[in-house]
N, C-alpha and C positions, 0 to 999 in steps of 0.2 A: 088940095095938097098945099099946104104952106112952103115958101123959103126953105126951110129949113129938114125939113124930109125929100126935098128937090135933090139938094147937092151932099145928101148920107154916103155917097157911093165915092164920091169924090177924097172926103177924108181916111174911108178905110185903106184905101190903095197906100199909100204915102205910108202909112203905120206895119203896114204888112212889110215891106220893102223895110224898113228900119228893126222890124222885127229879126227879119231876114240876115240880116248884115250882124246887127249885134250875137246875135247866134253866132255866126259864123267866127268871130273872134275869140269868143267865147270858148270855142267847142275846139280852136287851133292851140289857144292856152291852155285848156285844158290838156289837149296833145301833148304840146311839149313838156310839161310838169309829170306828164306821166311817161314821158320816155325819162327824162332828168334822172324821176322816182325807181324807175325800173334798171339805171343804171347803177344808181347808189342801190339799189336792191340785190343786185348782180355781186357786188362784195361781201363776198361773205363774211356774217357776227361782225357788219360796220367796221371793219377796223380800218386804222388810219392808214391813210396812205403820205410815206414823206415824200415822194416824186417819182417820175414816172420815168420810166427808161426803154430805150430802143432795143428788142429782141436781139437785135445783129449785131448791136455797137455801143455797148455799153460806158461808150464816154459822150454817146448822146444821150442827155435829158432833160427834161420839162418838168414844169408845177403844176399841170392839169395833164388830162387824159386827149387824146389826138390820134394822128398818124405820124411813124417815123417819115425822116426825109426819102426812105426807099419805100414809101408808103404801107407803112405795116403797124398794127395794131400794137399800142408804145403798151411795156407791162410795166404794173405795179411793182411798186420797191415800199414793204409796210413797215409799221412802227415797231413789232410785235419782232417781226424778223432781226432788223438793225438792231432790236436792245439783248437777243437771243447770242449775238457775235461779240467779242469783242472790238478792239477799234482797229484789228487788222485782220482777222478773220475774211477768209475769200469764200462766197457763195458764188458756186457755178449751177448749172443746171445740167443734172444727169446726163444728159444727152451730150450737154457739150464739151461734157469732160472726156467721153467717150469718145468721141471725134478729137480730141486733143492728143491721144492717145497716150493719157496720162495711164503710168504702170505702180503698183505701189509694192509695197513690201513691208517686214517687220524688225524693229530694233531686235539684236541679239544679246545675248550674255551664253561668255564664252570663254576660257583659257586661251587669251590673247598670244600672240608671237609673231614672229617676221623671220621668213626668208631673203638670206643677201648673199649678195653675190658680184663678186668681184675679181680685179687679177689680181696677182703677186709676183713676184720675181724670185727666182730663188738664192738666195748668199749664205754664206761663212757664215758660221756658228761664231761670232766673238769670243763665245766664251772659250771654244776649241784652236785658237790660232795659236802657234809655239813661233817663238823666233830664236833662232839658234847666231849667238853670238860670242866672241871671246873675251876676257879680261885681261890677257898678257899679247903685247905684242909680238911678232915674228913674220915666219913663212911659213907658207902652206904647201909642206912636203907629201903630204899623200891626200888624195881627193876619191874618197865611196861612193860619193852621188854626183853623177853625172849630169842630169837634166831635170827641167822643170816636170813635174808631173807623175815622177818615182814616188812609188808607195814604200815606206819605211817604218820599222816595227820599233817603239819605244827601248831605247838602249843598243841600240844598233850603231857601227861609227861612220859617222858621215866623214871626216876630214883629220886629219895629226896636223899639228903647228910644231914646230923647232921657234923655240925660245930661249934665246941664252939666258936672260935671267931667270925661266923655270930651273934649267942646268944647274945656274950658282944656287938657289934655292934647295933642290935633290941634295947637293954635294951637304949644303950646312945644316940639310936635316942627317945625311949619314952620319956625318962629324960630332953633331950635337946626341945623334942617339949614343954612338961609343964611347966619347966622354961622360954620359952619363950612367952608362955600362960601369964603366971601371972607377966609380967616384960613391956607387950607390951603398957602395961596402964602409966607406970613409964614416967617422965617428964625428967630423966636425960637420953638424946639422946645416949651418950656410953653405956648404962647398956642396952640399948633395942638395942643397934647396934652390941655389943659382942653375946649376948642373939640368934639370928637370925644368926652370924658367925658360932657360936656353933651346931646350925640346919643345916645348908646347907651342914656342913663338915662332919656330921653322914650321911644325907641321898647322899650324893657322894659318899660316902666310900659304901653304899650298892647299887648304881648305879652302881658304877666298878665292884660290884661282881657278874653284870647283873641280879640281882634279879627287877623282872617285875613291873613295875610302877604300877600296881593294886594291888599287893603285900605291895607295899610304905604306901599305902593309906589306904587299908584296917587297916597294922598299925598304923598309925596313927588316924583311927578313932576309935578302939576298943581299941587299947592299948595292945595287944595281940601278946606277944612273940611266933613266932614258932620254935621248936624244929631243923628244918628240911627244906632245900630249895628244890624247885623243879626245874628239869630239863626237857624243853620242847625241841620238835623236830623244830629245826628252818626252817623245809621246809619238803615238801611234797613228798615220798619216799621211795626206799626200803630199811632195814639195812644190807649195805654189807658185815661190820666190829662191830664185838661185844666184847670188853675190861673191862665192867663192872659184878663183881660177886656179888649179895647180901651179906652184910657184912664185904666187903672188903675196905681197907683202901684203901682211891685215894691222892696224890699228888695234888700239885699245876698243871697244864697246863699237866695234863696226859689226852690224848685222851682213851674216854671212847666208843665210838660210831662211827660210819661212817655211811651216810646214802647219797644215788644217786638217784635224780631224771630221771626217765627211762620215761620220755614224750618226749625226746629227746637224741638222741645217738649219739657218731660218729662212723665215718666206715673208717678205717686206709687202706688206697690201696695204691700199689707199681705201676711206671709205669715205663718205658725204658724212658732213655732221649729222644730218637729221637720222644720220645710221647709228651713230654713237652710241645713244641712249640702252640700244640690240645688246651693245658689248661689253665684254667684262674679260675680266683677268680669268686663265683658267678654263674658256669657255671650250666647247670642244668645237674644231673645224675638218671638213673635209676640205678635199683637193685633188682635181686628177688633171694629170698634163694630157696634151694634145696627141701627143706621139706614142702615149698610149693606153691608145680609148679603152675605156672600160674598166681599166687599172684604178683602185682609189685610196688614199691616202688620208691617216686618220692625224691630227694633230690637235693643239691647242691654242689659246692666244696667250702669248708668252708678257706681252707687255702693249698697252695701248697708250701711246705719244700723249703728253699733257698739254699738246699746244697746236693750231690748226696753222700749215701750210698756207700762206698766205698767195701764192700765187696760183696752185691748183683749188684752193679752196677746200681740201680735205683733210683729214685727219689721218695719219699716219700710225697702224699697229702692225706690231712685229708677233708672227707665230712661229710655233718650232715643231719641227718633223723628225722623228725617229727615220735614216737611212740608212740601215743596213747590208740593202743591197746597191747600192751608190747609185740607184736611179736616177735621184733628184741630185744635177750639179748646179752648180752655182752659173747664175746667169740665165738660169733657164725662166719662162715667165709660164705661171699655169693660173688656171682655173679654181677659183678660192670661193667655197659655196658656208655658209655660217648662218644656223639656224639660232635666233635672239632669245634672249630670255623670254619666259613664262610671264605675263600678265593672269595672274588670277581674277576668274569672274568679272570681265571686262565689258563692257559696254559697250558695241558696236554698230554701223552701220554702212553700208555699201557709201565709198569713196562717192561713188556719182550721183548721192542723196544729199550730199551738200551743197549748197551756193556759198560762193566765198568772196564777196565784197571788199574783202582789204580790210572793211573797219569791224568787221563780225563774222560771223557764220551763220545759215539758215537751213534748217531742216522744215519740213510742210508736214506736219502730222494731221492725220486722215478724220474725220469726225464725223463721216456719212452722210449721207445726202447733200453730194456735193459742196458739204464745206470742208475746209482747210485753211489748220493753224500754222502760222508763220512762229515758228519757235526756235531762236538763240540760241545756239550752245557754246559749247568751249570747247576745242579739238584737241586730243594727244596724239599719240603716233600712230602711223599708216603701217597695218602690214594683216594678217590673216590670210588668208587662200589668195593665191596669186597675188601677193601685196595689195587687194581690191577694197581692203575694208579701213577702216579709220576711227580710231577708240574714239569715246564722247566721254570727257568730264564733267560736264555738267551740264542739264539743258532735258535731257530724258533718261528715264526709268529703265528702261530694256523693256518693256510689254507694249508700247504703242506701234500704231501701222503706220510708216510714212512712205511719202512719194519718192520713186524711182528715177522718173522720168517729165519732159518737158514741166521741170517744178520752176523752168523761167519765166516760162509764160504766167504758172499763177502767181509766182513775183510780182509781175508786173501788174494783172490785175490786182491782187493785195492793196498796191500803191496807189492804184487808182482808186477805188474803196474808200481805203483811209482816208485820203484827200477829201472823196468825195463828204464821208462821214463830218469830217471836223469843218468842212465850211457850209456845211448844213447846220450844225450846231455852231455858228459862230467862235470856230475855234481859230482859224486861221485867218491870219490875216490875209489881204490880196497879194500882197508878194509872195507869200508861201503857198495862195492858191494856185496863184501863176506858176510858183517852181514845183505844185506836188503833182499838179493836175495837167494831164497831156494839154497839147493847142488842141482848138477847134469843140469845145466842151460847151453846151449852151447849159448856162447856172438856173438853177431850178425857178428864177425870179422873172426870168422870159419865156415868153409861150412861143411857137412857130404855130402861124395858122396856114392850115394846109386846104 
C-alpha cells in the first residue's frame, strides 16, 4: 500500500462536511425565494400595489408588506383601485361601513313648498279709520256719543256745533235766495246774473263747511235758520278715539272723534328673510287665535314690507282678515300658519345629507361597494315635509342614492384619501402634506420593522 492510498479516507471527510454546509445554504435560499415567490404569488393578476395600510387605522402606512403597530396583517392599497376613484372618492370596506352605521337614501323630484308659521298681532284696517272733525269753529251744544267703544251706523249724528258764522252764512243764503226770487223776472240780464252770483257763493261757502245737501234745501224751502249744525258719522264703526266734551269750545280742523271699521282687520307678522322668497302678494293664509281653539280664519297677504327691520332682523308683512263677527280685535296677537309658493319639479334632498362647510356644501353619493362620492352642490331653500328637506341647484340629477347619516366621518376619511393620493403622486408639497394629512402618519418611503 503506498502513501497515497494510506491517507484516501482522510480527504473524503473534509469534502463531505463542505458538501454538507454548501447544501445547507443552498437549500435555505432556495427557502426564502420560494416563500418571497409564493408571496408575490398570493396577489392576484400581479397587480401593483402603491402602499400598504393598517386594517384599523388607515392613517397608518407603509411601502412594503409587514405588521401593523397593533400587529395585524397591513392590506394592500392597488394601483388598479386608486385610478378606478377619483382624487376624492372614499373606499371603505363593507363591513365597516356597516359598523359606521352609515344610512343612505335617494335624491327626490318633487312639487317643492314650505310651511311657515308665525305670530301676528292683530290692528286697524288703515284703510277703514274715519276721523270726524269740524271746519267752522264754535260750541258743542249736543253730544250723541258718549264713550270710547260705541258702535255707530254711517250717517248717524254724533255731535251739533253752534256757530255764529254758520248763522251769518244761513241768514245770507235766505237773503240771497229771495233776492234772487224777485229779480229772476227783471229784463236786465246783469241784475238777474249778479242776483244768482250772490246765491251760489252763500250756498258754497256752506258746501265747504260740509253741511249736508238736504240741510241746503230744507233752507231754502222753509227759510229757517238753525242755531246748530250737525255732525254725522261718515261710515259704519266703532269709536276708538273720543275728543269731544258737551260744551266745549272746538277749533277749526280739531279732531273730535276717531271711528274703525272692524269688518276688516289687518294682522301685522314678522318673518326671517330666508322666509321671504315663501311670499308673495295675494298669497292665501290661515290664522286661528288661542282663545278659540279650533276656530280658523282664512285671509291673504295684503302687502310684504320692501325693507328688513334692522333690529329684529325680519321682514315685516301685513295681511288682511274679513271680521264679520268682530272676533278678531285689535291688539290681539294669534297664530299665522302660510303655506309658500309651488316650486315645480324640484330637486331635493333630506336637510341632514348635507355637510355645510361655510365655503361649499357636500352631499356623499353612494357608488356601491363601499365607495363614496364627495359631490358639491349649490343649495336653495329649506322646506318640504316638516321643513326637513332642502332644494339642490346644482350638483345632482334627482336619481342618485346618497348618504343620510354619519356622512362626517366619510368626510373625513375623504381628506385623508386625497392627501394621501396626491403625495403619493408628487402632488403636494410638505406643507400641504403636513395641513392635509392627520399627525402621526408614516409616508409610504419608511418601513416599521416589526
Amino acid at each position: 500500500m503506498n502513501l497515497k492510498q494510506q491517507f484516501k479516507p482522510i480527504w473524503i471527510l473534509p469534502l463531505l462536511v463542505l458538501i454538507l454546509v454548501c447544501g445547507f445554504f443552498l437549500g435555505r435560499m432556495s427557502i426564502d425565494e420560494g416563500v418571497s415567490e409564493s408571496q408575490e404569488s398570493a396577489l392576484p393578476d400581479q397587480r401593483q400595489v402603491l402602499y400598504w395600510q393598517a386594517p384599523m387605522d388607515p392613517e397608518e402606512i407603509y411601502d412594503r408588506p409587514g405588521k401593523s403597530k397593533m400587529g395585524m396583517d397591513l392590506v394592500p392599497v392597488y394601483a388598479d383601485e386608486d385610478q378606478l376613484e377619483s382624487d376624492s372618492t372614499v373606499s371603505i370596506d363593507p363591513a365597516v361601513v356597516q359598523n359606521m352605521g352609515v344610512r343612505t337614501g335617494h335624491v327626490q323630484r318633487l312639487d317643492f313648498t314650505r310651511t311657515i308659521r308665525t305670530v301676528g298681532e292683530v290692528q286697524y284696517d288703515e284703510e277703514r279709520l274715519y276721523v270726524v272733525n269740524t271746519k267752522i269753529s264754535g260750541w258743542i251744544e249736543n253730544l250723541h256719543v258718549h264713550f270710547v267703544g260705541e258702535q255707530v251706523q254711517a250717517g248717524d249724528p254724533i255731535l251739533e256745533i253752534y256757530s255764529p258764522e254758520l248763522v251769518a252764512t244761513q241768514q245770507e243764503y235766505v237773503l240771497a235766495l229771495k233776492n234772487f226770487q224777485q229779480v229772476s223776472q227783471s229784463t236786465v240780464a246783469s241784475v238777474v246774473e249778479d242776483a244768482e252770483k250772490l246765491l251760489a257763493s252763500a250756498r258754497t261757502r256752506l258746501e265747504y263747511w260740509d253741511i249736508p245737501a238736504s240741510e241746503i234745501e230744507h233752507l231754502a224751502l222753509t227759510g229757517e235758520v238753525r242755531k246748530t249744525i250737525i255732525l254725522t258719522a261718515p261710515a259704519t264703526g266703532i269709536v276708538v278715539e273720543r275728543n269731544a266734551i258737551e260744551g266745549a269750545y272746538v277749533d277749526v280742523g280739531e279732531d273730535l272723534f276717531r271711528i274703525a271699521d272692524l269688518r276688516t282687520v289687518w294682522v301685522h307678522a314678522s318673518f326671517y328673510d330666508n322666509e321671504v322668497p315663501w311670499i308673495s302678494d295675494g298669497q292665501p293664509v290661515e290664522m286661528e287665535l288661542s282663545y278659540l281653539p279650533g276656530k280658523t280664519y282664512a285671509g291673504r297677504v295684503s302687502y310684504v314690507y320692501p325693507y328688513l327691520r334692522e333690529r329684529a332682523r325680519d321682514v315685516h308683512v301685513r295681511l288682511i282678515f274679513s271680521n264679520p263677527d268682530l272676533d278678531l280685535k285689535p291688539g290681539m296677537y294669534a297664530n299665522v300658519q302660510l303655506q309658500g309658493k309651488v316650486i315645480p319639479d324640484a330637486v331635493v334632498v333630506p336637510s341632514e345629507a348635507v355637510i355645510r362647510s361655510g365655503a361649499r356644501a357636500i352631499v356623499f353619493v353612494v357608488h356601491g361597494e363601499g365607495r363614496f362620492e364627495p359631490r358639491e352642490v349649490s343649495l336653495g331653500e329649506e322646506g318640504g315635509p316638516n321643513n326637513n328637506y332642502i332644494r339642490i341647484l346644482r350638483g345632482l340629477e334627482g336619481s342618485e342614492e346618497i348618504v343620510t347619516s354619519a356622512q362626517f366621518m366619510l368626510d373625513s376619511e375623504s381628506r385623508l384619501q386625497e392627501a394621501i393620493r396626491k403625495m403619493l403622486h408628487g402632488q403636494t408639497s410638505p406643507e400641504e402634506a403636513e395641513a392635509g394629512m392627520p399627525s402621526g402618519v408614516t409616508e409610504p418611503g419608511e418601513h416599521m420593522h416589526h
